[in-house]
C-alpha positions as CSV (number, residue, x, y, z in Angstrom):
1,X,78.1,165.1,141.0
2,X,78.2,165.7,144.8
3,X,77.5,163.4,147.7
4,X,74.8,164.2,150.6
5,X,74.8,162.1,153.4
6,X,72.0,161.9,155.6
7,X,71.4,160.1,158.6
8,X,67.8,158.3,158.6
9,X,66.5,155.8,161.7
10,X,65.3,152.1,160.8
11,X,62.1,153.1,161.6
12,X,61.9,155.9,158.4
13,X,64.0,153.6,156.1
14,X,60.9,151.3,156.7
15,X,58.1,154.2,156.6
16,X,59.4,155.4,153.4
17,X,60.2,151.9,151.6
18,X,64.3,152.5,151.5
19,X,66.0,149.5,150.4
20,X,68.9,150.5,149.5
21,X,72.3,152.1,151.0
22,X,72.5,154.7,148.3
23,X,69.8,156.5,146.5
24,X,69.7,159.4,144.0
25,X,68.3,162.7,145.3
26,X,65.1,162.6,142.8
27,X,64.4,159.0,144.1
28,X,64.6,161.0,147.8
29,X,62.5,162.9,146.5
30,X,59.9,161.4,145.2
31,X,59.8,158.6,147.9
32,X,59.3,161.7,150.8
33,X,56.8,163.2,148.1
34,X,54.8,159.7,148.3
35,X,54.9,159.5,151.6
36,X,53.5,163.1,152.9
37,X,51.3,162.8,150.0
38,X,50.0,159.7,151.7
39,X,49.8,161.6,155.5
40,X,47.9,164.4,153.6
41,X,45.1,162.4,152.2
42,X,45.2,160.1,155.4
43,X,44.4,163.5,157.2
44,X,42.1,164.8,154.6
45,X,39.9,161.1,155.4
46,X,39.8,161.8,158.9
47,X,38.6,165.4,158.4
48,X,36.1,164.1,156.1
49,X,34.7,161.5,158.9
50,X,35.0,163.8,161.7
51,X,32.4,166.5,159.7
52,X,30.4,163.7,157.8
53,X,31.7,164.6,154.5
54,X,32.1,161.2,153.8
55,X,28.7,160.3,154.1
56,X,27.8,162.7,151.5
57,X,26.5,161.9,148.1
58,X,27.2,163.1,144.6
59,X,23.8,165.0,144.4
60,X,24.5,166.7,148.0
61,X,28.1,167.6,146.8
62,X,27.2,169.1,143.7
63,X,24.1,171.0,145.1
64,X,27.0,172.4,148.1
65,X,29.3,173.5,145.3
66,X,26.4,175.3,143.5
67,X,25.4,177.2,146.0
68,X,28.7,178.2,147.2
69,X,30.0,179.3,143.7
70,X,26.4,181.6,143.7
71,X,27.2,183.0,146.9
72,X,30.7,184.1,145.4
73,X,29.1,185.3,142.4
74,X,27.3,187.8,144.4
75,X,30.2,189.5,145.9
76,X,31.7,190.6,143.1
């Protein structure tokens, strides 16, 4: 096994939830996987808001993906 050092602020050890000194690269990994995860559906939210998606309901969704997949139908 190899070592990787890589130099990371306070700040990030915090952001990402690093306790420790010395961390396996799939613990790495997964904790940078958590955290854009996180930024993407933090993003995603605001999107929603700033178009009203999130004011939507079920019915309104479902009829929006109806009509868009008969729309695609028809340009086949």
């Amino acid at each position: 096994m190899r070592t990787l050092n890589i130099l990371i602020s306070d700040i990030e050890l915090d952001k990402f939830g690093i306790k420790k000194d010395t961390i396996s690269f799939s613990e790495f990994v997964d904790l940078v996987s958590k955290e854009l995860t996180r930024q993407t559906l933090n993003r995603c939210i605001e999107l929603a808001e700033k178009y009203g998606l999130d004011k939507m309901t079920l019915a309104q969704i479902k009829k929006g993906v109806k009509a868009i997949r008969k729309n695609a139908k028809g340009r086949n």
